[in-house]
C-alpha positions as a printed Julia matrix, in Angstrom:
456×3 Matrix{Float64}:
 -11.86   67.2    31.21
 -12.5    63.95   29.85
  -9.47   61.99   27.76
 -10.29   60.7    23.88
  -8.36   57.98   22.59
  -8.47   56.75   19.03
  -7.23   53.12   17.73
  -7.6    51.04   15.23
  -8.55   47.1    15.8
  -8.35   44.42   13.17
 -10.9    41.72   12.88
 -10.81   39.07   10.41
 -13.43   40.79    7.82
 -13.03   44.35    8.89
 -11.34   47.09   10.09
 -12.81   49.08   13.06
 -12.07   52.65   14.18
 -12.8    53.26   17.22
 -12.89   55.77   19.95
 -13.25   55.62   23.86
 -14.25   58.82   25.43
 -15.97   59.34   28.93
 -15.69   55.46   29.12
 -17.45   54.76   26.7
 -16.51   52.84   23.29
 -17.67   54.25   20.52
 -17.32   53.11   16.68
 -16.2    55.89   14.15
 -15.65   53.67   11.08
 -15.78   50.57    9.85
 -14.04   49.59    6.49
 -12.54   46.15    4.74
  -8.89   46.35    4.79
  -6.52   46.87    1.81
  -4.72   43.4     0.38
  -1.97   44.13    2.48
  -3.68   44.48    5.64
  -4.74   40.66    5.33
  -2.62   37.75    6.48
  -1.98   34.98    3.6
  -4.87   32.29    3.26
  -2.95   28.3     4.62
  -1.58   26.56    2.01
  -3.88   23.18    0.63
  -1.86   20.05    0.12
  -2.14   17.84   -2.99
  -2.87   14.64   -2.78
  -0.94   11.91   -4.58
  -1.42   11.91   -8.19
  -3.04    9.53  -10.08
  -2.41    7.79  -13.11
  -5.05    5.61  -14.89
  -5.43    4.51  -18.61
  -3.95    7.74  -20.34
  -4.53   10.32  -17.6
  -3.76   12.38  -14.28
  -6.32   13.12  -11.9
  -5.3    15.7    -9.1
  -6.58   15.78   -5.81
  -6.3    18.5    -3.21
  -7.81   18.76    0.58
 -11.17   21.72    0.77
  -9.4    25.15    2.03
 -10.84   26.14    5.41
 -10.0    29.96    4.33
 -13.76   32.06    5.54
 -12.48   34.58    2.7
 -11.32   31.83    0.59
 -11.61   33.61   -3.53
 -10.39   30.87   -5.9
  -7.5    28.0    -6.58
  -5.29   27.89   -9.75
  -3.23   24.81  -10.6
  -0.01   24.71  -12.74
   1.6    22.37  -14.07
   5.54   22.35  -15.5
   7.81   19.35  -16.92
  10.19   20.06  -14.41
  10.75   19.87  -10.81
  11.75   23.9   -10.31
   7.94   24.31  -12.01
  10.31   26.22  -14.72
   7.75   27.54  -17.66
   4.77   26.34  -15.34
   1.58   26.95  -17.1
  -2.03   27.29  -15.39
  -4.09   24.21  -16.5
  -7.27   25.13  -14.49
  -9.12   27.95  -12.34
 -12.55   27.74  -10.32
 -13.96   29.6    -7.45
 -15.53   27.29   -5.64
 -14.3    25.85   -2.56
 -15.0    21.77   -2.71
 -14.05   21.57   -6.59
 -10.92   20.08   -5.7
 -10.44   17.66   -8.47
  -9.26   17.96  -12.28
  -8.32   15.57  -14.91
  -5.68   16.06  -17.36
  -6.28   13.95  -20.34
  -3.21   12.45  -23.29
  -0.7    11.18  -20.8
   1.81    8.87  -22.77
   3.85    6.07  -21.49
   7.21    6.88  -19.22
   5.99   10.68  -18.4
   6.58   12.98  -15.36
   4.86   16.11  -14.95
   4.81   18.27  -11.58
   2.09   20.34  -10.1
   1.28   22.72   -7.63
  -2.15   24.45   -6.44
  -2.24   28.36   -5.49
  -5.46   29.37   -2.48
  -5.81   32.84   -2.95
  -8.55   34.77   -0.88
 -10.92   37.74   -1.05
  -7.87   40.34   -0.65
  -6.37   39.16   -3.23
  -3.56   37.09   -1.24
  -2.12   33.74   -2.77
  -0.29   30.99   -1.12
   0.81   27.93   -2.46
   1.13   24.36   -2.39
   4.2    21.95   -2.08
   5.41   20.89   -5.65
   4.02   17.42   -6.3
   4.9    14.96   -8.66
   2.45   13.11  -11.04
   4.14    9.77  -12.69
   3.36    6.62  -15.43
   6.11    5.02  -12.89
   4.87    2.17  -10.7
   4.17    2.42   -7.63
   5.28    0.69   -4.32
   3.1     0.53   -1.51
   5.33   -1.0     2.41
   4.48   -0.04    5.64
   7.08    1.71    7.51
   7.73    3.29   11.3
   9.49    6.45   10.59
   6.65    8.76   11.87
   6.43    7.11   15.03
   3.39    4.83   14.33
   3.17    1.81   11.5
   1.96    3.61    8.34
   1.22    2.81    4.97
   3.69    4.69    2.61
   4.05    5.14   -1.2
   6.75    5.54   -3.58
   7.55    5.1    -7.12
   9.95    2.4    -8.47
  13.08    4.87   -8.34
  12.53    5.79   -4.68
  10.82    9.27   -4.82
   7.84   10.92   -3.66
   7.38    8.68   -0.38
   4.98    9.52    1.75
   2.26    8.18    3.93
  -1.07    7.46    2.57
  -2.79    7.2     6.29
  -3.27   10.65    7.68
  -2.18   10.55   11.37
  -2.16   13.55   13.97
   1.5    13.9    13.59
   1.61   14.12    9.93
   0.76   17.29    7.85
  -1.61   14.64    5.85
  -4.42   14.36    8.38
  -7.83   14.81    7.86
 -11.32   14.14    8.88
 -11.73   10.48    7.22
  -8.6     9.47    9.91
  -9.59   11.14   13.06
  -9.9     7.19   14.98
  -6.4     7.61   13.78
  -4.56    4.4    12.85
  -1.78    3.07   15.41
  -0.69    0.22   13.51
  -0.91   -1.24    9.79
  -0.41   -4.95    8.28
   1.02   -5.58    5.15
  -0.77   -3.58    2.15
  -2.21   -5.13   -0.78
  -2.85   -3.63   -4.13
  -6.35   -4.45   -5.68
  -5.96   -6.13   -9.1
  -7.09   -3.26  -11.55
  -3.98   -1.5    -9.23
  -6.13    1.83   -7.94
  -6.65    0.76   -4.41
  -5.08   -0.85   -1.9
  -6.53   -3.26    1.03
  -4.48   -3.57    4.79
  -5.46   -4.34    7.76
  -5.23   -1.85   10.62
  -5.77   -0.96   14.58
  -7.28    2.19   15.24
  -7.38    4.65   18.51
 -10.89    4.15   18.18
 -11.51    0.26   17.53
  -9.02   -2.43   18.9
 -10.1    -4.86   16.71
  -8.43   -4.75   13.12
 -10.47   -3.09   10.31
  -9.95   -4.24    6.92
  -9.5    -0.63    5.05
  -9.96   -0.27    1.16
  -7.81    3.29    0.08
  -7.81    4.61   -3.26
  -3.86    5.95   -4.02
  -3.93    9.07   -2.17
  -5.39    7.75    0.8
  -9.65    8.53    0.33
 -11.14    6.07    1.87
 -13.33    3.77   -0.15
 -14.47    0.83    2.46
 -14.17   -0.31    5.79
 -15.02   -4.32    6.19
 -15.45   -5.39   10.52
 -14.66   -8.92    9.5
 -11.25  -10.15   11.99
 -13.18   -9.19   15.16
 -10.76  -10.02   17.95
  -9.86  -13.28   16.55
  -7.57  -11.03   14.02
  -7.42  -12.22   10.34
  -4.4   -12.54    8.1
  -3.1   -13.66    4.62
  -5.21  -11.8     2.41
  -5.35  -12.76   -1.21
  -7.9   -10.97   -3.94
  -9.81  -13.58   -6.49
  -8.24  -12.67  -10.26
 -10.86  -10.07  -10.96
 -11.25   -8.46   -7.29
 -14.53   -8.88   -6.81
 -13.52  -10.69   -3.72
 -10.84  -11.51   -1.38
  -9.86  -14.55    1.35
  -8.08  -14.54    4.68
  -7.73  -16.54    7.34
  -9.18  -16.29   10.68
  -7.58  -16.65   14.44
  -8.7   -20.25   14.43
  -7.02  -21.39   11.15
  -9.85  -21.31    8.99
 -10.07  -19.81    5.72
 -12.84  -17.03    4.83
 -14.27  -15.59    1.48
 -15.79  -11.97    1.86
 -17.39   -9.76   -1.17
 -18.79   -6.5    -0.22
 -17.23   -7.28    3.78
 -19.77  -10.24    4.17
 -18.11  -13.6     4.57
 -19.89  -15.74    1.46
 -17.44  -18.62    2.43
 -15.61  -20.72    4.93
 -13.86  -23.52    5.73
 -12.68  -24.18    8.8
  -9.6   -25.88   10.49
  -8.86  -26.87   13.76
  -5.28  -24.68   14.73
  -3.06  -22.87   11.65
  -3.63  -21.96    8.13
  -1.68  -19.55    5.65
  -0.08  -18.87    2.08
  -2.99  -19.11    0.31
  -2.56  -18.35   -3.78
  -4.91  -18.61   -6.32
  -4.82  -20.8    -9.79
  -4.32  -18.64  -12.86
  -7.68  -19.7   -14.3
  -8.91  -18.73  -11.32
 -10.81  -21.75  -10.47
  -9.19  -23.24   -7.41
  -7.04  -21.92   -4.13
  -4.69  -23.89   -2.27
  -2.86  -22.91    1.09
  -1.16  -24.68    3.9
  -2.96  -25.57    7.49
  -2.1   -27.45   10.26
  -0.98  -27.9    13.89
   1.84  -25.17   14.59
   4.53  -24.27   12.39
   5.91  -27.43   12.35
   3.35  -29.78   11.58
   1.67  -28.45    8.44
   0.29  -29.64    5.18
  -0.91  -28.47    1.83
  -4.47  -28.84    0.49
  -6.96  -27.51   -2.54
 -10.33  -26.12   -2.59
 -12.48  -24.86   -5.82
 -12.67  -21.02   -5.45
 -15.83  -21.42   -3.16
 -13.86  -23.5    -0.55
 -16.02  -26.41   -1.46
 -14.6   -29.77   -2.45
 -11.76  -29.76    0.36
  -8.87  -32.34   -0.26
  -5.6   -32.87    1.6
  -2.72  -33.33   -1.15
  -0.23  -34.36    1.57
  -0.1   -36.65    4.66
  -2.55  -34.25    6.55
  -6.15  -34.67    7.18
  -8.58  -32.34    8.15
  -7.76  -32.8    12.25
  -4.98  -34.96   12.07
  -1.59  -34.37   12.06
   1.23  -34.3     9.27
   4.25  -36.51    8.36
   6.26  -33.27    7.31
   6.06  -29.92    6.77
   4.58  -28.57    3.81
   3.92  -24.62    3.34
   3.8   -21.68    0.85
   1.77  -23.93   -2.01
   2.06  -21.33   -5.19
   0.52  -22.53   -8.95
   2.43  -22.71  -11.77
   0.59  -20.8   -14.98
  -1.13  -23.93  -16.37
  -2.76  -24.33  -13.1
  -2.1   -28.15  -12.91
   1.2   -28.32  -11.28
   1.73  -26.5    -7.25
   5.44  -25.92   -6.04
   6.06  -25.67   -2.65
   8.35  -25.74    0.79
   9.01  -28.8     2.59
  10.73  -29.95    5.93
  11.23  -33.72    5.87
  13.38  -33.8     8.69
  16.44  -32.01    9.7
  18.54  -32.88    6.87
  15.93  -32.91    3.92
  14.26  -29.78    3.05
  13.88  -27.72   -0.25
  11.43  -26.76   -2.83
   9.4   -29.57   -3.8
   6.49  -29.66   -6.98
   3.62  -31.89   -6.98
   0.51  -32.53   -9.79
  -2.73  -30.81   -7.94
  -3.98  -34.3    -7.47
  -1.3   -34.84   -5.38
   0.76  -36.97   -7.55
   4.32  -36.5    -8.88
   6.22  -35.11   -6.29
   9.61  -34.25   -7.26
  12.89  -32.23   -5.69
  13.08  -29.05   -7.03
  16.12  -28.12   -4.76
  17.21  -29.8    -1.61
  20.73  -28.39   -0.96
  21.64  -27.29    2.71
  20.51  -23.84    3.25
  17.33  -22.18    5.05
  14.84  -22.31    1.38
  11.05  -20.89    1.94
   9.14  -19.01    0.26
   8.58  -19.41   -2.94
   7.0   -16.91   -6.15
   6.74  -17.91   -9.8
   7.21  -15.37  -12.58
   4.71  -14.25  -14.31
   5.39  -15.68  -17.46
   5.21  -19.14  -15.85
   8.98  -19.4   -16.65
  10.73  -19.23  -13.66
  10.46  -20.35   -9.54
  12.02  -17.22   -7.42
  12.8   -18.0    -3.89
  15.38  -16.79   -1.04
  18.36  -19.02    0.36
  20.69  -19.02    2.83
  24.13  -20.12    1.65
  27.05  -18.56    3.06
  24.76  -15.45    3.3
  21.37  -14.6     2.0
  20.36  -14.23   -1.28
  17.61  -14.26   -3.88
  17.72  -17.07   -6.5
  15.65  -18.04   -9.41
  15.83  -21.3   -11.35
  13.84  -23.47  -13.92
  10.36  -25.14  -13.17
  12.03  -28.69  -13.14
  15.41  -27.19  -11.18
  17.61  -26.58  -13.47
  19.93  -22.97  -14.6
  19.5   -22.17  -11.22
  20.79  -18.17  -10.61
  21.97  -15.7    -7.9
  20.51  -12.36   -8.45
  20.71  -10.85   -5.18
  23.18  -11.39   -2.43
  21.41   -9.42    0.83
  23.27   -8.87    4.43
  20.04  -10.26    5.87
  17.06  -12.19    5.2
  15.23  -10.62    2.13
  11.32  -10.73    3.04
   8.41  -10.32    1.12
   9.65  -11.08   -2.37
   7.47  -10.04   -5.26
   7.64   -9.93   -9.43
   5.83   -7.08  -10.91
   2.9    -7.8   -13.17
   5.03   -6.98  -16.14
   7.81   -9.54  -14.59
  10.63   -6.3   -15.32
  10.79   -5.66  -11.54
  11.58   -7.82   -8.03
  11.15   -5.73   -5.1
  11.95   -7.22   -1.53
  13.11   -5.83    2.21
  15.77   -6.81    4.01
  17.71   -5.81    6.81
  20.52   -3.11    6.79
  22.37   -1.76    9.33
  19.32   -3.43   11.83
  16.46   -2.12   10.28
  14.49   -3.41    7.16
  14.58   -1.94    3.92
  12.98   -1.71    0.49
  15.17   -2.37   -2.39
  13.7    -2.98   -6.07
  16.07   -4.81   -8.83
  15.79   -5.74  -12.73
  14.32   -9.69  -12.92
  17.46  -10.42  -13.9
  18.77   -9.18  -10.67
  21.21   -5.94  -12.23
  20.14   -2.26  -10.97
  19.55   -3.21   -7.05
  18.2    -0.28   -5.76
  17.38    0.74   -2.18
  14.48    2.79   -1.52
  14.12    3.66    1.55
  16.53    4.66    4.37
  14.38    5.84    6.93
  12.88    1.56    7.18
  10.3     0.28    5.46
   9.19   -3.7     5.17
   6.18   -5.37    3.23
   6.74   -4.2     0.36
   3.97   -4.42   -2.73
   3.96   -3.54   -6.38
   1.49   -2.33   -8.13
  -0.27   -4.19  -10.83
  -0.88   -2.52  -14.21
């Protein structure tokens, strides 16, 4: 006598009954499963929420669910999602954005998206925070590779805007994956942000523009593998400069290069007028032999503003030109000789040059505020620290004394906010503090250097 043996086998649509008798397999039934039957659909992950003008637009990655049904997203005022309401419904699968309109000033609101599929199964999304807060863009190691990460200006939320294999955030617009990321920069109207990167995929940099949460928007091949550094935006974005492996300075729009002037070894710290109409930045021979000169904003009309000339070398060293807000007067670092060095200011004809500060101490660079007020700059006393003083010298403060060198100084737009890195414990930092230097604030804790606020 032959045996008969029944089972049941699960497939990812259907259920199949089926029966093998005399050898042979035979199907008795076939029927979709009850909701239980069916494993959860994978969770979708929000992307970092956006604010601009008066609203919140939420972003989540496609589900790859073949019996995906429908997302819902809620939204609450608190963290827990306590009283969380459902803002918005849709059943199709690449509708993964929505608005939400009336945002005020100084508002939180959380968020989280529910996948449910064809069985009626729901999973959901980690909680994600939407904020009016400013943002803070640095570059940090703690994943293992150089990242781009963002956080607000109280520390929370950080994550990494590039999406790497061994982060949760990777997708398809990252698979050259990055390996290692330059210091970010936030485009002027404050949605995007331009670095420079090394990919698996490309040894020589790419110049990525991101929106916020990480979409691309543009790659620009310009560096090549002469790499490319010091990038500065004009006022209104349209276009940006850097400066090249040989020292010379280029203007791109749309990635093509509509500019350049070039030098024979170094160039750096370029910064733009406030009316926009010229740049100035310093070039030379090494980092010791360097001087400061001025172009109009199309790097035509070229003059040297210190003892350089265009190939020749320089009686000092002068670096790290920044404008002052009527755009007539440039301060600056200078190295004289061993025992006459400070922050210097000069006319932008060259004229006028007069000691800002020239006390003993390690003074670079240099930042103005931006209500044209006040010259920020690091110095090395008896330890580091951040100081600000008058545009002729005078009522200079301590805000901030740091156990290392603080790095990468910067005002916000609003001039409220300083943030800076600096070394603790070995590893750099982000900290953030009032302009008047009260409420220092570290950031991060897991490192983190380069550090950029957002404009608004």
């Amino acid at each position: 006598m032959f045996s008969r043996k029944k089972q049941a086998m699960t497939f990812r649509m259907y259920q199949l009954q089926v029966a093998v008798w005399a050898g042979l397999l035979l199907f008795t039934s076939c029927n979709k499963p009850i909701a239980g039957d069916d494993p959860y659909p994978s969770a979708v992950t929000l992307r970092v929420i956006l604010y601009q003008g008066d609203s919140f637009i939420i972003t989540w990655f496609a589900s790859r669910e073949e019996d995906f049904a429908a997302y819902t997203l809620y939204e609450s005022l608190t963290e827990d999602m306590t009283g969380e309401q459902i803002v918005y419904q849709t059943t199709q699968r690449e509708d993964t954005t929505y608005t939400i309109f009336g945002i005020v000033a100084d508002e939180d609101r959380y968020y989280r998206v529910e996948v449910t599929n064809t069985y009626g199964n729901s999973i959901s999304s980690p909680v994600e925070l939407a904020t009016t807060a400013l943002r803070i863009a640095f570059v940090s190691k703690r994943s293992g590779y150089e990242n781009i990460y963002l956080t607000d200006i109280y520390g929370r939320d950080q994550r990494p805007i590039l999406l790497i294999p061994d982060s949760t955030w990777f997708h398809s617009d990252w698979e050259d994956y990055v390996i290692r990321t330059y210091a970010p920069l936030f485009h002027p109207d404050g949605n995007q942000i331009m670095f420079k990167a090394t990919s698996k995929g490309s040894p020589d940099p790419i110049v990525y523009f991101t929106e916020l949460n990480g979409s691309i928007v543009r790659e620009c091949y310009i560096c090549g593998a002469l790499n490319c550094w010091g990038f500065q935006f004009t006022l209104t974005g349209d276009a940006f400069f850097y400066v090249n492996g040989h020292g010379g300075i280029r203007k791109v729009e749309n990635c093509r290069k509509i500019a350049a002037r070039g030098h024979s070894e170094f160039s750096d710290g370029i910064s733009i007028s406030p009316d926009g109409s010229k740049i100035a930045y310093h070039y030379g021979f090494g980092w010791f032999n360097q001087g400061i000169c001025i172009t109009d904003i199309d790097l035509n009309n070229w003059q040297s503003l210190l003892a350089c000339t265009l190939d020749g070398p320089c009686a000092g060293n002068y670096t790290f030109p920044v404008f002052t807000s009527d755009s007539g007067t440039l301060v600056y670092y200078a190295v004289l000789s061993s025992d006459a060095h400070g922050i210097y200011s000069m006319h932008i004809d060259g004229t006028n040059q007069v000691p800002l500060d020239t006390t003993v101490g390690s003074i670079q660079q240099v930042q103005i505020s931006p209500d044209g007020n006040r010259i920020l700059f690091r110095k090395r006393m008896d330890s580091w620290g951040l100081y600000t003083m008058d545009l002729d010298g005078s009522d200079q403060t301590l805000l901030v004394n740091t156990t290392g060198e603080p790095r990468n100084f910067q005002y916000s737009s609003d001039g409220q906010y300083i943030c800076f890195d600096a070394s603790v414990s070995g590893r750099r930092e982000v900290f953030i503090t009032r302009a008047d230097g009260s409420n220092i604030t570290q950031l991060t804790t897991e490192g983190g250097y380069s550090p950029v606020i957002q404009p608004r």
